[in-house]
C-alpha positions in Angstrom: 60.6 44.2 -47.8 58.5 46.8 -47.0 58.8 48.5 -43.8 56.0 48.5 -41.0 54.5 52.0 -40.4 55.4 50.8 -36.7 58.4 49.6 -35.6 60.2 48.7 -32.3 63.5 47.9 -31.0 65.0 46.4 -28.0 68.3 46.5 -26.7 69.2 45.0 -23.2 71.4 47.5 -21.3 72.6 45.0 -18.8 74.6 43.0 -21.7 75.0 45.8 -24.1 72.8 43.5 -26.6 69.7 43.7 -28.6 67.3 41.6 -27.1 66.4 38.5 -29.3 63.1 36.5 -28.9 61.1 38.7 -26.8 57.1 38.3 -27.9 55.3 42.0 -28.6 51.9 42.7 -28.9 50.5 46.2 -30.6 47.2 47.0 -30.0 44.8 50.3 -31.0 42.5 51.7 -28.3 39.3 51.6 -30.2 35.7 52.6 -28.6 37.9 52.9 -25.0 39.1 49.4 -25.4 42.5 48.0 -26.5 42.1 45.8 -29.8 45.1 43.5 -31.0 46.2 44.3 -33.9 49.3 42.1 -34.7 52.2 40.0 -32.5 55.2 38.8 -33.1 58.4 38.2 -31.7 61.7 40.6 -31.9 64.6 39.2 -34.5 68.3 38.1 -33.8 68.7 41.8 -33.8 66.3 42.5 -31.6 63.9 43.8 -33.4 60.5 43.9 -35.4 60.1 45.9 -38.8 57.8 43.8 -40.7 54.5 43.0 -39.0 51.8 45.6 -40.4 51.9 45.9 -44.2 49.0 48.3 -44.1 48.7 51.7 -43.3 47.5 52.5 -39.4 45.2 55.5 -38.4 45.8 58.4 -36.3 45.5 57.5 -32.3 46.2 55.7 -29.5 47.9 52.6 -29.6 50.2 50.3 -27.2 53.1 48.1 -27.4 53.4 45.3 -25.1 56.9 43.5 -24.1 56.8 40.3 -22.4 59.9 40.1 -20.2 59.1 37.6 -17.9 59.2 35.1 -21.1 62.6 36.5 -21.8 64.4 36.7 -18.6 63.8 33.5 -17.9 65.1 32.1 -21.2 68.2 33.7 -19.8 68.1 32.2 -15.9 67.3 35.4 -14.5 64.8 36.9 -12.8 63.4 40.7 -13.7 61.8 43.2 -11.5 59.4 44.3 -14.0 57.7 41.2 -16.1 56.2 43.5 -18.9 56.2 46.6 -20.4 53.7 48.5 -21.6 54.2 51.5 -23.8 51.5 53.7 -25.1 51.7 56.3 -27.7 49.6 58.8 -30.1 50.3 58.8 -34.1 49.4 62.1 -35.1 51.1 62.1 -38.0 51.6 59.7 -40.8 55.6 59.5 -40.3 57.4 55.9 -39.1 57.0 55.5 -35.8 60.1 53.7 -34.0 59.1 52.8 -31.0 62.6 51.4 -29.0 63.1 50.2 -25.7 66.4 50.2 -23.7 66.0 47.3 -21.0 67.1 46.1 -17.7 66.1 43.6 -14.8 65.3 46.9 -13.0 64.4 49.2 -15.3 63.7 50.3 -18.6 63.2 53.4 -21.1 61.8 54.4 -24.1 61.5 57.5 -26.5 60.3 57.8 -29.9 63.1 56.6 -32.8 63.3 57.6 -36.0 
């Protein structure tokens, strides 16, 4: 299996676990408007390595977590009912693009 020039990752702090089943959306800001490129939804392990097979262009693009979907799958309520994550490719590396959750809070940096 090939690997997606973009990946993500999420792992929910609160239970020390990744976090399975959450829906993700990654667009590309194209002509000053954000374009959907793919979605999907993160694995068992919590994450998504497989949903572009084709290369992706230098810019802007954005990654977009639905937590509300999630927290209440797990009776809970967050603070916070998405995330959105925006980030440049400016070179034609991977780009890992993890999230550590919370109900209150969240964090992100770029993976390798």
């Amino acid at each position: 299996m090939n690997k997606s020039p973009i990946t993500t990752h999420i792992l929910d702090t609160s239970t020390g676990k990744p976090a399975a089943n959450v829906g993700v959306e990654l667009f590309q800001l194209l002509n000053n408007e954000w374009v959907l490129l793919t979605q999907g939804q993160t694995d068992t392990d919590g994450r998504i390595t497989d949903w572009l097979k084709q290369e992706v262009e230098f810019g802007t693009y954005q990654l977009v977590f639905d937590l509300d979907s999630y927290y209440k799958n797990h009776s809970a309520l967050a603070f916070y009912p998405q995330v959105q994550i925006s980030f440049r490719l400016q070179d034609s590396k991977h780009h890992h693009i993890p999230l550590l959750l919370s109900p209150f809070g969240y964090s992100t940096y770029r993976g390798s």
